[in-house]
C-alpha positions as CSV (number, residue, x, y, z in Angstrom):
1,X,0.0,0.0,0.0
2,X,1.1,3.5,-0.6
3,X,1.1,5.6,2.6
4,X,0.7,9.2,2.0
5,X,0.8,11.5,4.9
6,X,0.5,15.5,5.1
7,X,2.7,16.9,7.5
8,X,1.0,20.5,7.7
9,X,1.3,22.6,10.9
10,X,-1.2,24.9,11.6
11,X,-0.6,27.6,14.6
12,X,-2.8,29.3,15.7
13,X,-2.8,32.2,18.2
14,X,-6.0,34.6,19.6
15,X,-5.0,37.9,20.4
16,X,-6.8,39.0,23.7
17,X,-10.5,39.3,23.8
18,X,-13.0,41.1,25.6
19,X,-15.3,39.4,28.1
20,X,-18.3,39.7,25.3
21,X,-17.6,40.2,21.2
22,X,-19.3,40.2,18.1
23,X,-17.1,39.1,15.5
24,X,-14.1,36.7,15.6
25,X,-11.7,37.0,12.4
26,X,-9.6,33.8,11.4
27,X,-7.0,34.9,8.9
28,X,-3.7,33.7,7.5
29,X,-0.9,35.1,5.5
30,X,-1.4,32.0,2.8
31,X,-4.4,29.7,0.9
32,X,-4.2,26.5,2.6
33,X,-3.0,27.2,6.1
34,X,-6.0,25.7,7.9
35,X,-8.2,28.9,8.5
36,X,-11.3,27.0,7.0
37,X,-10.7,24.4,9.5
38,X,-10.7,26.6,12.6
39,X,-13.1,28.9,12.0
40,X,-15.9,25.9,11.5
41,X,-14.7,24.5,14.6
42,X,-15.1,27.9,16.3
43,X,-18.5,28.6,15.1
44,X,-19.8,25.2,15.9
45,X,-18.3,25.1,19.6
46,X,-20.4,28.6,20.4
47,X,-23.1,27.2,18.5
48,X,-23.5,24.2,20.3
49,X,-23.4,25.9,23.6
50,X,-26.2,27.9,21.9
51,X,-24.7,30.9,21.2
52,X,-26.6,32.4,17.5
53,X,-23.3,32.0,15.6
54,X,-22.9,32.9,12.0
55,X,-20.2,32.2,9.9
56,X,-18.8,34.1,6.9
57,X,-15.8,34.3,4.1
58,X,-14.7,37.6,3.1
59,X,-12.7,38.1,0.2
60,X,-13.3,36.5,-3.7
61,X,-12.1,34.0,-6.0
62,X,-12.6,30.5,-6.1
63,X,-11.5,29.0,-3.2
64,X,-13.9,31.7,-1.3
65,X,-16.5,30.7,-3.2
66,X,-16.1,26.8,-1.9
67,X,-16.0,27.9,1.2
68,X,-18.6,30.2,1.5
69,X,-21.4,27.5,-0.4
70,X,-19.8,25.1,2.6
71,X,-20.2,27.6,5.0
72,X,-23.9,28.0,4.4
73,X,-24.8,24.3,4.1
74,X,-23.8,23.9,7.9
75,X,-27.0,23.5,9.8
76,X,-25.3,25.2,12.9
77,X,-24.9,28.6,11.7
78,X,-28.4,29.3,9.9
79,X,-28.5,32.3,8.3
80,X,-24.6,32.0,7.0
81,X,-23.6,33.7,3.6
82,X,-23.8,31.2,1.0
83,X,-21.6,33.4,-1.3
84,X,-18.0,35.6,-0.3
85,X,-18.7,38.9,0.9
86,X,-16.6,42.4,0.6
87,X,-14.0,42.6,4.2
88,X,-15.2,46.1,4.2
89,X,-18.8,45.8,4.2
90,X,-18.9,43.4,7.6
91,X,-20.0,44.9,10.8
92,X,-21.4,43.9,14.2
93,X,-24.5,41.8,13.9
94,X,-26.7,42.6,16.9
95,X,-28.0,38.6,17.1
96,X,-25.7,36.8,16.1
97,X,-21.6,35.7,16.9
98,X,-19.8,36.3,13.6
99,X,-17.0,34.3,12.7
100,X,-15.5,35.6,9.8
101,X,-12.8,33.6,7.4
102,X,-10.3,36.5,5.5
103,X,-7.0,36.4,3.9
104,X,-4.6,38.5,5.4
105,X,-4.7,41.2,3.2
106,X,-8.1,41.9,3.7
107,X,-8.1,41.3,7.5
108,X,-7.7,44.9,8.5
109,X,-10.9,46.0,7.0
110,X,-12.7,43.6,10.0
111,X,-12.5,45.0,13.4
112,X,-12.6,42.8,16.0
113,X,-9.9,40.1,18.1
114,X,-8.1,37.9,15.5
115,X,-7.1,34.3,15.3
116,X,-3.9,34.3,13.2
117,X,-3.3,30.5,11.5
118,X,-0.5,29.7,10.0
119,X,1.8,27.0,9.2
120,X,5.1,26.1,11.5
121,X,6.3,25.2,14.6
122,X,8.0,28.0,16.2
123,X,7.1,29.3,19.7
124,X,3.8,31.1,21.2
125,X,2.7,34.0,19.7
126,X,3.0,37.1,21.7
127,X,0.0,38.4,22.8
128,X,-2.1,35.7,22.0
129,X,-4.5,34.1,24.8
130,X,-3.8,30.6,23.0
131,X,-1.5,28.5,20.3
132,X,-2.7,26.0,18.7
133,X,0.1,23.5,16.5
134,X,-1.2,20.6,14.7
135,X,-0.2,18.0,12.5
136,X,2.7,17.6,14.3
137,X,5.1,14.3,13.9
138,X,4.9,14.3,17.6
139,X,2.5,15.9,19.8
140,X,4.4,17.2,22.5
141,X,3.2,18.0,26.4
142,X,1.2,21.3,27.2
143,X,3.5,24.1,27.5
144,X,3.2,27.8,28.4
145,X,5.2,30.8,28.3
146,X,3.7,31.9,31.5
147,X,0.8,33.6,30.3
148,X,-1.0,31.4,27.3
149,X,-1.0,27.6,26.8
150,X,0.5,26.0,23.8
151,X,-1.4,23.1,22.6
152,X,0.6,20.4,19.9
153,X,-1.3,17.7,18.2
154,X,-0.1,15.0,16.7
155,X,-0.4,14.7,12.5
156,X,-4.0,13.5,12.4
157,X,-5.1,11.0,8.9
158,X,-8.6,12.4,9.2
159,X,-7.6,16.5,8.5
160,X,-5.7,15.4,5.8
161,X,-7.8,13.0,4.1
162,X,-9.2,13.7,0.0
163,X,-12.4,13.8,-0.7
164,X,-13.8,12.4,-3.8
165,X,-14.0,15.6,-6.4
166,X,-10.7,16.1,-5.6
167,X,-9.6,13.0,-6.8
168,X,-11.5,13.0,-9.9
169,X,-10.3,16.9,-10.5
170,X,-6.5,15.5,-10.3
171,X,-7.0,12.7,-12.3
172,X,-9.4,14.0,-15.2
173,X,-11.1,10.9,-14.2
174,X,-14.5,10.1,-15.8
175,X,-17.7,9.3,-13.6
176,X,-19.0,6.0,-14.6
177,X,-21.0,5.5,-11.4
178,X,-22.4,8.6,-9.6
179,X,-23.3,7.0,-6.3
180,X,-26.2,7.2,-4.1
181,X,-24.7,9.4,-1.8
182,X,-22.2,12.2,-1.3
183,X,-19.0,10.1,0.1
184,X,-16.9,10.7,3.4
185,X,-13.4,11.8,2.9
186,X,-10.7,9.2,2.5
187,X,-7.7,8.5,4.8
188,X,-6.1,5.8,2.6
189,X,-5.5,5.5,-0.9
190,X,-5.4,1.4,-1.5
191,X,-4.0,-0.1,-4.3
192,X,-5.4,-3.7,-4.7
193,X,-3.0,-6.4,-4.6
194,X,-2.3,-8.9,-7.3
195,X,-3.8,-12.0,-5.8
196,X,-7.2,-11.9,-5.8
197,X,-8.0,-14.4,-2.5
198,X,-5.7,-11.7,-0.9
199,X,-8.5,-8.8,-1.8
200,X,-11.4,-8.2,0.9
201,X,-9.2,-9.2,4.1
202,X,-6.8,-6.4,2.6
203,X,-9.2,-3.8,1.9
204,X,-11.0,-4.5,4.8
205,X,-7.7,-2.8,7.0
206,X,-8.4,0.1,6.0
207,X,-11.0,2.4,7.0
208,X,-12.4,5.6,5.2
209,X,-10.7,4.3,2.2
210,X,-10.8,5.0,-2.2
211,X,-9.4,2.1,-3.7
212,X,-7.2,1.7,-7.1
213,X,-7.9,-0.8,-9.5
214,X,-7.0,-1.8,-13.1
215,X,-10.4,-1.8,-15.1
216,X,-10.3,-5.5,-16.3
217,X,-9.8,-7.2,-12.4
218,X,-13.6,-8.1,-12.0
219,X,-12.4,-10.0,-8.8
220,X,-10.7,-7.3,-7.1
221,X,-13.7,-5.0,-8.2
222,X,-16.2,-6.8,-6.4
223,X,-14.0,-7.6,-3.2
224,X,-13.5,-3.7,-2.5
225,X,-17.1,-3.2,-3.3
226,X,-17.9,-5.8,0.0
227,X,-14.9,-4.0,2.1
228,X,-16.9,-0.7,2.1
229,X,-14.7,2.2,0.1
230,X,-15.9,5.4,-0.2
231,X,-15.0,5.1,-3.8
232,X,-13.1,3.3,-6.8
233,X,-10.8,4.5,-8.7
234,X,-10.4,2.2,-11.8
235,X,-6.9,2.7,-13.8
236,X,-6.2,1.8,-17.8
237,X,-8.5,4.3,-19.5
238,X,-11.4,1.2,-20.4
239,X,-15.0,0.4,-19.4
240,X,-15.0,-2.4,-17.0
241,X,-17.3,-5.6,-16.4
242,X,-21.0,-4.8,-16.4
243,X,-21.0,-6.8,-13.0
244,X,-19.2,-4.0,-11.4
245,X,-22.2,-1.7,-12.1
246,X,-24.2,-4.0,-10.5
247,X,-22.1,-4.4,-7.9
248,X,-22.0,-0.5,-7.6
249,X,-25.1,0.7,-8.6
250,X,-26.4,-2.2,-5.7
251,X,-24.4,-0.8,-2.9
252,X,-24.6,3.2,-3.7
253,X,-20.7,3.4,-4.3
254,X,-19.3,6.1,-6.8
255,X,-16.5,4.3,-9.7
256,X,-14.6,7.1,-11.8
257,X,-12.2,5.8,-14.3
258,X,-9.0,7.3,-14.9
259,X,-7.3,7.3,-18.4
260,X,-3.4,6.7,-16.8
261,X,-2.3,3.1,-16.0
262,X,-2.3,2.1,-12.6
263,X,1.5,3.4,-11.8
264,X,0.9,7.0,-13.4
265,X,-2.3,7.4,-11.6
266,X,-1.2,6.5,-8.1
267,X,1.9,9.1,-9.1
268,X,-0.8,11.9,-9.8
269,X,-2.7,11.6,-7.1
270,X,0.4,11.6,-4.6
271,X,0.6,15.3,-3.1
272,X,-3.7,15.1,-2.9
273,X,-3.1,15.0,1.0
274,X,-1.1,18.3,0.2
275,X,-3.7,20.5,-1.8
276,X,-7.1,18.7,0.0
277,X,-9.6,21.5,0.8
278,X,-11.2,21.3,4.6
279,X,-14.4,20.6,3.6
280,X,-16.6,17.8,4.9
281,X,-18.6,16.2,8.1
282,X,-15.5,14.1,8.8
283,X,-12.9,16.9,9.0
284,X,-14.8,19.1,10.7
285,X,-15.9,16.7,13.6
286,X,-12.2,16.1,14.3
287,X,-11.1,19.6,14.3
288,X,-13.9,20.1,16.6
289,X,-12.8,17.6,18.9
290,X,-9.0,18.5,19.2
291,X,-9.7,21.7,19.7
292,X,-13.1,21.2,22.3
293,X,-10.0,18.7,24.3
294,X,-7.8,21.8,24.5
295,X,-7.6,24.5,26.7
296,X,-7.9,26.9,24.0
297,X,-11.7,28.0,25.0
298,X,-10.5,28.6,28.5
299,X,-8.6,30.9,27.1
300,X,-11.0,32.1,24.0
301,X,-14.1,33.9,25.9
302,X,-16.8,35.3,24.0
């Protein structure tokens, strides 16, 4: 099996905060840092201790634009922009926490306490009531520099894990099964083995799982298909056996095929793990929970 691990770090630090605020900005100084991430988790803690929480993404292009529609879909924060919104135009909402996702050059148009993320692992951040390091190769014990806790996780599979459009986006990959349902993201990308009695005890390791196959192994088709995958990935370019559309059409999974052999589409689809977005039940639900087991809402009043 291929094993491929993202070894982001994400700090993040909380400047100090007043006893009672209306907006919370998450911002960092590049794409991909993790501000997605933390900002959810934010907005759903306060929401879940029933605080009226909204969240928003300033700013505009594309990756705005993904996260804004995700934004909105989030049954915790009714009332969420579905679409970006102009840093300049956000201001205190009189019922409602905001929780605002910006890039740092648009930051300073939002007043109100920030929560800087970025990647790295150097020390606290002055100032700050809070770091936060994650995706560390080893998560160290709690420290302080005698006024704000420094909390290190340990590189988590579940953050990093791809999510099905990403997959098919790298790979160009055509849909030949849609799937009855919108998949979980994947923490392993499985490559079947060559001995087909090997197949389902195999696949079966592994959970939250896409799994890479040739388009002409029938046998290994149908054993991932009883081992649960999120989705298959079929290699060589060619339509497959019509009993994997039964197979896949019976059990809801999605198949995309992709035109590269095996070895070229496994090589494609290696630095996934480094460009995944944050999006998804899965992801958010962890960062939730490392960040609810940490002291940083001690620290993070609002």
């Amino acid at each position: 099996m291929l094993e491929l691990v993202h070894f982001a770090t994400i700090g993040v630090s909380v400047s100090a905060l007043e006893s009672f605020l209306a907006i919370v900005v998450v911002t960092s100084a590049e794409p991909g840092e993790g501000k997605t991430g933390v900002a959810a988790a934010i907005a759903r803690h306060f929401a879940y201790e029933g605080r009226p929480v909204r969240l928003v993404r300033a700013g505009s292009g594309e990756r705005a634009e993904r996260d804004a529609a995700w934004f909105g879909s989030l049954d915790f924060v009714p009332g969420s922009h579905t679409v970006p919104v102009d840093a300049a135009t956000i201001a205190d909402d009189p019922d409602a926490l905001l929780v605002v996702e910006v890039d740092a050059t648009d930051a300073g148009a939002i007043d109100g306490p920030r929560v800087a993320v970025g990647r790295g692992s150097g020390g606290a951040v002055a100032n700050a009531v809070a770091t936060v390091r994650t995706a560390l190769r080893c998560a160290g014990p709690l420290k302080t520099d005698g006024t704000a806790p420094v909390i290190e996780l340990a590189e988590d599979r579940t953050l990093a894990g791809f999510s099905l459009d990403e997959a098919r986006d790298a790979l160009h990959a055509q849909t030949l099964v849609e799937g009855d349902f919108d998949p979980p993201t994947c923490d392993y990308l499985v490559v079947a083995p060559i001995a087909s009695d090997a197949g389902q005890p195999y696949f079966r390791r592994f959970h939250t799982k896409a799994v890479v196959v040739r388009f002409d192994r029938t046998d290994m088709h149908l054993a991932a298909m009883q081992a649960d995958p999120a989705f298959l990935i079929l290699t060589g370019g060619r339509q497959p056996s019509g009993y994997l559309f039964d197979a896949a059409g019976a059990k809801g999974v999605p198949v995309i095929l992709s035109a590269n052999d095996t070895e070229n589409t496994v090589m494609a689809l290696e630095d996934i793990y480094e460009r995944t977005r944050f999006h998804g039940e899965r992801k958010l639900d962890r960062m939730a929970q490392l960040l609810d087991d940490s002291p940083l809402y001690a620290a993070l009043t609002v």
